[in-house]
N, C-alpha and C positions, 0 to 999 in steps of 0.2 A: 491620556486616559490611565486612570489608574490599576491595580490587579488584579482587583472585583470586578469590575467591568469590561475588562480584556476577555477574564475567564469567563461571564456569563455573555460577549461576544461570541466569542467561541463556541459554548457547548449550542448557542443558537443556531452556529453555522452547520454543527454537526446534527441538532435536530431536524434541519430545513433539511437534509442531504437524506437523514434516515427518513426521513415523511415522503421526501417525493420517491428514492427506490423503494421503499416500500407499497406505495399506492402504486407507479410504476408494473411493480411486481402482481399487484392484485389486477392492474390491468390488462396483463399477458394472459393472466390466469384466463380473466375472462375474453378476451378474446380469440384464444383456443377453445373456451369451450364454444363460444358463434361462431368461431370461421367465419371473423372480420377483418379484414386487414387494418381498415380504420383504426380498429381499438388497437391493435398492436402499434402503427404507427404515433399514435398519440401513446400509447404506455412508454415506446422508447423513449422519446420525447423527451416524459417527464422519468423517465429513470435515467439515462443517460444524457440529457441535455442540462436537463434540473439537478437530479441527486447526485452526478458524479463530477459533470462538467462545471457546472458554474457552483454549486457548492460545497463539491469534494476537492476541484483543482483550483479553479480561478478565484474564489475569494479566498480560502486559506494561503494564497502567493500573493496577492494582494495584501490580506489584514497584514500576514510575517514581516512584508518587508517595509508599509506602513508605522506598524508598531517598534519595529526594529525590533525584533525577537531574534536569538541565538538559531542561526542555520548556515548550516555547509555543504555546496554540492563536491568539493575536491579538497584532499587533505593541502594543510599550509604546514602546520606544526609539525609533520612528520611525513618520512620520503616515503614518497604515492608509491615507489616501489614493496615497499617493505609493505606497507597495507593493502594493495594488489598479491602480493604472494602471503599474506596469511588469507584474509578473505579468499581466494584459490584451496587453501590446504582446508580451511571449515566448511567450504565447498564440498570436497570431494568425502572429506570423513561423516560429515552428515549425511551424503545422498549415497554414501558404496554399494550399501544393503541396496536402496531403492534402486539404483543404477543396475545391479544384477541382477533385481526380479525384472526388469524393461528390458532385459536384453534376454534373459529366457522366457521370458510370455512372448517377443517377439515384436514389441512394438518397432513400427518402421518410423524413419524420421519426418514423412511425410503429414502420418497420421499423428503422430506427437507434435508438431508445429502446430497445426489446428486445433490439438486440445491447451496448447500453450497461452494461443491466441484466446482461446474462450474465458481461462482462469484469470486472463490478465483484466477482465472488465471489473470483476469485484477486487481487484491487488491495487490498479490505478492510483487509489484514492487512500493507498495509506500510508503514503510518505508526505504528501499535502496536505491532506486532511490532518492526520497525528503526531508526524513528526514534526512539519513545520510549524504549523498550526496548537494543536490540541498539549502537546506535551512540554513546549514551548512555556504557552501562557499560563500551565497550575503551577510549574516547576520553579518559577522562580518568587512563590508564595508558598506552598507546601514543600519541595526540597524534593531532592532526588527519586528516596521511593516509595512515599505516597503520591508521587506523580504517575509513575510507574503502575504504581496498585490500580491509580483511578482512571489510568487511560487501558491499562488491558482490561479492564472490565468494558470502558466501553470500548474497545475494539471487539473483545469476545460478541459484546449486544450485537455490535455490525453488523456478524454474518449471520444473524438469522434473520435479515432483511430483506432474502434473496429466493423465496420460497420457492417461484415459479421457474427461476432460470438456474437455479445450485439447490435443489431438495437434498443432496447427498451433503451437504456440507451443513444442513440445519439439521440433519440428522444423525446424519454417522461422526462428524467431528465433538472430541469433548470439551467442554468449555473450558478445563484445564490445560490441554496441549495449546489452544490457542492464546489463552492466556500468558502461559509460558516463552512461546513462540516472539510475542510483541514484545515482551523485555526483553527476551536475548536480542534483538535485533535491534531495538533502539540501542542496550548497551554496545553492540558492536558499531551502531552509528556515532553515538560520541565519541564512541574510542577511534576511529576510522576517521573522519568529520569529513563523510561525502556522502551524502545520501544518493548517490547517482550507481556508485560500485556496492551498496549496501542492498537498492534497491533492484540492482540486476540479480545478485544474487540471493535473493528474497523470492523474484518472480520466477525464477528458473527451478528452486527448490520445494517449493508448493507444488508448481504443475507435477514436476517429478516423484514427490511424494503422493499426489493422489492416484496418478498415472501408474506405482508402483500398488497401488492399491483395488488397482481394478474401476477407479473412479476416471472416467476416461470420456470428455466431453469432445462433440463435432461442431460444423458450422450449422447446426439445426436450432444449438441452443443460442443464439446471437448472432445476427449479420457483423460479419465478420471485420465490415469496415469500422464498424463502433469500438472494437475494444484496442485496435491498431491504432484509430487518429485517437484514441485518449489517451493511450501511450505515447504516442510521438509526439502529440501534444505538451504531454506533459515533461518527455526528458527536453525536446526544444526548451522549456520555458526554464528548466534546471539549467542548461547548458548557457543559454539566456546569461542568465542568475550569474556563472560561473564564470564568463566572461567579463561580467560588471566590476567582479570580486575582486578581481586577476591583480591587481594593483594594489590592493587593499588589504591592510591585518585581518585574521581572523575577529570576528566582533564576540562579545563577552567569553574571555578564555577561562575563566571559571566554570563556564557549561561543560568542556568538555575534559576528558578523561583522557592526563597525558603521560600515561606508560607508551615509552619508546621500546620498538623489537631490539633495538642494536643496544639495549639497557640491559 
């Protein structure tokens, strides 16, 4: 398959994923306003069975390693140590602020677990869906960053596909920070080449930044099982992936970005 047809594969997979949480989302809606369970049970369905599961996770792991497209769950070219202690130190300098408003507003670690667990339903799907998947297939026809440019645009579209179950995130987040957001991350996954330690620290730093924000979700907005099995779902099928790898060169080493820390 050639690079026109990978990349209009792709943004298909990504429309099919924005269609169903979207509709999804309109189904919660309405199903809160009947006090149906029905309709909620078919909204989850098709938001998280349709929009996240099978076309956020399983076919962006599918087409990637089909296509053979550039992806890594565990650094090769550089010691996992050294990329475990920076990732740790941009950890801790990103989140200090937020870390000290959560600890004088008082959040207990009980009730931050459960808001963690709710942020992680719409996070799931952005290392499958866009790293694997979506930045993969423009990148190696457009270059580095118009790839960048055109995947955080659509990453920014993403989250305002979530009306019913994240209103605080269609509304209070600027399209600019999130924009922002997607590049540093991706560039710290080429530079890192694991999206497994990119992706932990990704899901922990959102929750913590909205959570320092007064933006602070329970198990009311999601049963709770849905956004844990698409997590564990999905770092199984990375660990999967990583075990496959274990024996094997990194594949196309020009994707990634190779400043060593001990340089």
């Amino acid at each position: 398959m050639d690079e026109k047809k990978k990349i209009r594969s792709a943004l298909s997979i990504f429309i099919l994923s924005g269609i169903s949480v979207y509709l999804g989302n309109l189904g919660l809606e309405k199903a809160l306003s009947l006090g149906n369970p029905w309709y909620q049970v078919g909204a989850y369905i098709l938001l998280a069975g349709f929009g996240l599961a099978l076309f956020g996770i399983y076919m962006p792991f599918r087409m990637a390693s089909r296509w053979g497209l550039p992806y890594a769950f565990w650094p090769k070219n550089k010691n996992p140590l050294h990329v475990i202690f920076f990732l740790a130190l941009w950890f801790v300098l990103m989140n200090y602020d937020n870390l000290t408003i959560i600890r004088m507003i008082g959040l207990n670690w009980s009730t931050f677990f459960g808001h963690l667990t709710q942020t992680l339903l719409i996070q799931v799907v952005y290392y499958p869906l866009f790293a694997m998947l979506l930045f993969p297939a423009f990148r190696k026809r457009y270059g580095l960053w118009w790839s960048l440019f055109i995947n955080g645009v659509l990453f920014t579209v993403y989250h305002t596909l979530f009306p019913a179950i994240f209103p605080e995130i269609v509304h209070s987040y600027a399209a600019g920070y999130l924009f922002i957001t997607f590049i540093a991350y991706i560039l710290l996954y080429i530079w890192s080449e694991s999206l497994i330690l990119v992706m932990i620290v990704h899901l922990f730093s959102n929750a913590i930044l909205l959570a320092s924000k007064g933006v602070i979700y329970d198990s009311e907005t999601s049963p709770i099982a849905i956004p844990l099995l698409l997590t564990v779902g999905t770092l199984a099928g990375m660990i999967y992936g990583l075990l496959r790898q274990k024996d094997t060169p990194i594949n196309h080493p020009d994707f990634w970005i190779s400043i060593n820390l001990k340089d």
